[in-house]
N, C-alpha and C positions, 0 to 999 in steps of 0.2 A: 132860652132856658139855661142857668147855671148847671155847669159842670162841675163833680167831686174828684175831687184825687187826692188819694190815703197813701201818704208817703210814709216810710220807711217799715216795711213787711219784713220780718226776717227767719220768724216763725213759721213751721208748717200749720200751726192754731191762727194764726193772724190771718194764712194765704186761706182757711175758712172761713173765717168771718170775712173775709174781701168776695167769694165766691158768693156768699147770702145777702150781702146788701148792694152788692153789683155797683159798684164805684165805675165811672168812664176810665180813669185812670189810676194806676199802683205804681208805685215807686221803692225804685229796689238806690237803696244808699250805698254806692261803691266807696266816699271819701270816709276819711275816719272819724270815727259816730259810734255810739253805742250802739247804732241800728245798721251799723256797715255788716254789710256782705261781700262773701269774695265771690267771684266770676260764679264758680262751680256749685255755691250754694245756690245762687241767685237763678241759674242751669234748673236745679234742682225746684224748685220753688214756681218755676214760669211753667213746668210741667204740669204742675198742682192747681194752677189757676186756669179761672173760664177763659181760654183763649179770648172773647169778643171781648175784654179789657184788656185797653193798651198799657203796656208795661215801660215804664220811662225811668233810665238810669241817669243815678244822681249823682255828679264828676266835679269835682275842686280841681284845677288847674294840674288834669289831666293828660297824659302823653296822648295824640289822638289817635296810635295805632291803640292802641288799647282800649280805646272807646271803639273804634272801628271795628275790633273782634268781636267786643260783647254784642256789636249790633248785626255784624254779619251769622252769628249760630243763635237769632232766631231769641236771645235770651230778654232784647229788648228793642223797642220801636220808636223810640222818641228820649233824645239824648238833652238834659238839664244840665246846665253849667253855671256851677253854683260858687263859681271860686272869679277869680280875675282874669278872666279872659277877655282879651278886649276884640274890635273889630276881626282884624286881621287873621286874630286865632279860629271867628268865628267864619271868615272867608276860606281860611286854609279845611277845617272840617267839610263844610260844603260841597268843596270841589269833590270832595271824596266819599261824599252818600247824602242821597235824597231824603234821609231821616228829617222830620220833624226837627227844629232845634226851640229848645226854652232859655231863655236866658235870665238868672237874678237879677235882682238888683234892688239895691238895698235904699231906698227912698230919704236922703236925708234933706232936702231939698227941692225945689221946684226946678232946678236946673238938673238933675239928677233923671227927673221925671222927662223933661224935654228932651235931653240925649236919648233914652230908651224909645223915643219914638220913632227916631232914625235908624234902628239896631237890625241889624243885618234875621237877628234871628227872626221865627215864626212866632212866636210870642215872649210878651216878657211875663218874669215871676217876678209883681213887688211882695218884699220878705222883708220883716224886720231887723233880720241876721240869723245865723247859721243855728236855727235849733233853739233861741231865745225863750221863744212861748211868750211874747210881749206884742202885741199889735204896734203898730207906728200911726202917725198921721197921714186917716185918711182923706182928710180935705187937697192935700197934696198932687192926688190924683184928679182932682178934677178939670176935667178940660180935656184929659186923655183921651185919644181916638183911636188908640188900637186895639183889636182885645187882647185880654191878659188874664192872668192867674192870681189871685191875690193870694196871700198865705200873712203867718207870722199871726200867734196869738189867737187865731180862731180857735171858737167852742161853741158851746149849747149858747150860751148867756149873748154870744155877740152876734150870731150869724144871723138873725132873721133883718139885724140891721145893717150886717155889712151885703145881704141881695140884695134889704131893698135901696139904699144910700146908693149903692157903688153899680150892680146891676153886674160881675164883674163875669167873664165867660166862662172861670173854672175856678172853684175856692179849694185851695191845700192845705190840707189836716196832717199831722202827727200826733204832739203832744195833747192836742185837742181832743184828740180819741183813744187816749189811752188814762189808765187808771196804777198807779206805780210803776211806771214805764213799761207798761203792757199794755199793747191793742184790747180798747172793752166792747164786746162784740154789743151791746145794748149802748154804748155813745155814739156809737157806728151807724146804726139802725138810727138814732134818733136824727143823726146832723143827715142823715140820708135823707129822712122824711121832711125835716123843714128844708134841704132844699128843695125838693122836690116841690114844695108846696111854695118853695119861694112868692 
């Protein structure tokens, strides 16, 4: 069964609608973003939410103490690095917390795709780029054996063919579910229901 995760919540209205349509996954945007939040809102905000969804902070080439705070008070459980980080950066966080790690990566390529299979993290994000709203090529991915997160460009209009094409473990929303750069608690509800019905 495919997984949802509704990235970037910044509103205490948004962490509602995440609360009613029970996503597996929220994403709180620490890098700068229209939808970034800082440590203390995001504090704020994890309070508000159904504890049983896991909350995954989203980190552009991040100092790792600073990832390592947000994760140790509880604010978030599954750390997303969505900037250049390569191996080593994703070896050095490792040593220093059992957290989950997601890793981007931006598919331009079939060699692109082959590196991500070897990646140290627990899954990777293919993503078109940082916030685009543009899908990429998903023939690209085929052949892939790991599971992963697809994002980039999902909505109503594409998803029922990227479950069934891609089959992928977790699909990630933002602008997909939002209506004037607003979380729409009815796009929400609806990409909830077709995966579900995947």
């Amino acid at each position: 069964m495919t997984r949802l995760k509704i990235c970037g919540l910044f509103r205490e209205e948004d962490i509602g609608y995440a609360n009613e349509v029970h996503p597996e996954y929220a994403g709180f945007v620490f890098a700068k973003s229209r939808r970034q939040v800082t440590r203390d809102k995001a504090t704020e905000l994890r309070k508000l939410l159904d504890p049983s969804i896991l909350t995954v902070g989203v980190f552009v080439d991040e100092q790792i103490e600073r990832i390592l705070e947000i994760l140790d008070d509880g604010t978030i459980s599954i750390v997303q690095l969505h900037g250049n980080e390569d191996e080593e950066y994703i070896a050095r966080l490792r040593e220093r917390t059992s957290a989950q790690i997601i890793k981007a990566v931006r598919p331009d390529s079939r060699e692109d795709v082959k590196r991500a299979e070897s990646s140290m993290a627990d899954y990777i994000l293919f993503d078109s780029g940082a916030g685009t709203g543009k899908t990429f090529d998903w023939s690209l991915l085929e052949g892939f054996s790991r599971e992963y997160f697809l994002a980039g460009g999902l909505n109503q209009g594409n998803m029922a063919d990227a479950i069934e094409l891609l089959d992928p473990f977790a699909v990630d929303l933002s602008s997909g579910v939002e209506t004037e750069g607003f979380k729409d608690l009815e796009k929400m509800k609806e990409i909830r229901r077709m995966v579900r019905n995947g």
